[in-house]
C-alpha positions in Angstrom: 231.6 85.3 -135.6 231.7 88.6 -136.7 228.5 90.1 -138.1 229.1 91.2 -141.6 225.9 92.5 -143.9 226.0 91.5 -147.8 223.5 91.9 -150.5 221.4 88.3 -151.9 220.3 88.5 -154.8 217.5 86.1 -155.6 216.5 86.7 -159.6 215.7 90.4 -159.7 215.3 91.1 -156.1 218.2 91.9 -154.2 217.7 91.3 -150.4 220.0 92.5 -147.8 221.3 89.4 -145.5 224.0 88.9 -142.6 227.4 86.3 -142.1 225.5 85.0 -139.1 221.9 84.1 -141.2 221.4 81.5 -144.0 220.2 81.5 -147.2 216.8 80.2 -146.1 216.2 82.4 -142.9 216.9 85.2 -145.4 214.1 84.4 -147.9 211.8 83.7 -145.1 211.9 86.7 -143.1 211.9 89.1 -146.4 208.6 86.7 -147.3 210.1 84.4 -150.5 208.8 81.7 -150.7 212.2 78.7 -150.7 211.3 75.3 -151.0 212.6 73.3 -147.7 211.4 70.6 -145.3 214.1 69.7 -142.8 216.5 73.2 -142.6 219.0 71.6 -140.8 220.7 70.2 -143.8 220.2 66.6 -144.1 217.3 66.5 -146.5 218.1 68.5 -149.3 215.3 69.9 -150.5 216.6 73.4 -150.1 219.4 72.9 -152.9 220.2 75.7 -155.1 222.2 77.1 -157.6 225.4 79.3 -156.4 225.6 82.0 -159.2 227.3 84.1 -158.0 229.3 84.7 -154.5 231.2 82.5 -151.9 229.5 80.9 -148.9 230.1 79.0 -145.9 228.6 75.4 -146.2 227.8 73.8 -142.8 225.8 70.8 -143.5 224.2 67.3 -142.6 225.0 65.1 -145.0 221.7 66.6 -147.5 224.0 67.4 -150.4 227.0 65.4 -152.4 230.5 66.1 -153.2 229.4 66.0 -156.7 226.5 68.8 -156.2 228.7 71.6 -154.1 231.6 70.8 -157.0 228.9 71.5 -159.9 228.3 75.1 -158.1 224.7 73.8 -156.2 224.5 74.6 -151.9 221.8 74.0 -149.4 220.0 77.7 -148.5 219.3 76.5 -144.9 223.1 76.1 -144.0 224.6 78.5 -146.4 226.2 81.9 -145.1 227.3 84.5 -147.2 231.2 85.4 -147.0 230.6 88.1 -149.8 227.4 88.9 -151.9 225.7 86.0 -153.3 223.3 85.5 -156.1 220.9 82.3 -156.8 
């Protein structure tokens, strides 16, 4: 997979982040705080709201039909294919 860089925006802070590194791994290594439990995306409790932006969903099972149709994605197994915001 090729190694693109994007910008995440998250509120007011803008954060660069790569096509190879979720959501999650993102906000962790800048130090933003994202609430998670399982990041391998069967839980769920990483769901949030796609603003902005197209990603690349590989999950477990943690999220519905229903939820990534209503705009909502899991941050541990989300990758950016353009900038996102949440």
């Amino acid at each position: 997979m090729k190694n693109d860089s994007f910008r995440l925006k998250i509120g007011t802070t803008y954060l660069e982040i790569t096509s190879t590194e979720s959501i999650l791994e993102c906000a962790i290594r800048n130090s933003i705080e994202m609430k998670h439990y399982c990041a391998n995306g069967f839980c769920g409790a990483c769901k949030i709201k796609l603003i902005n932006g197209k990603v690349k969903l590989d999950h477990n099972g943690g999220i519905s039909r229903a939820n990534i149709a209503d705009g909502y994605t899991l941050a541990c197994c989300s990758f950016p294919l353009s900038d996102i915001e949440i």
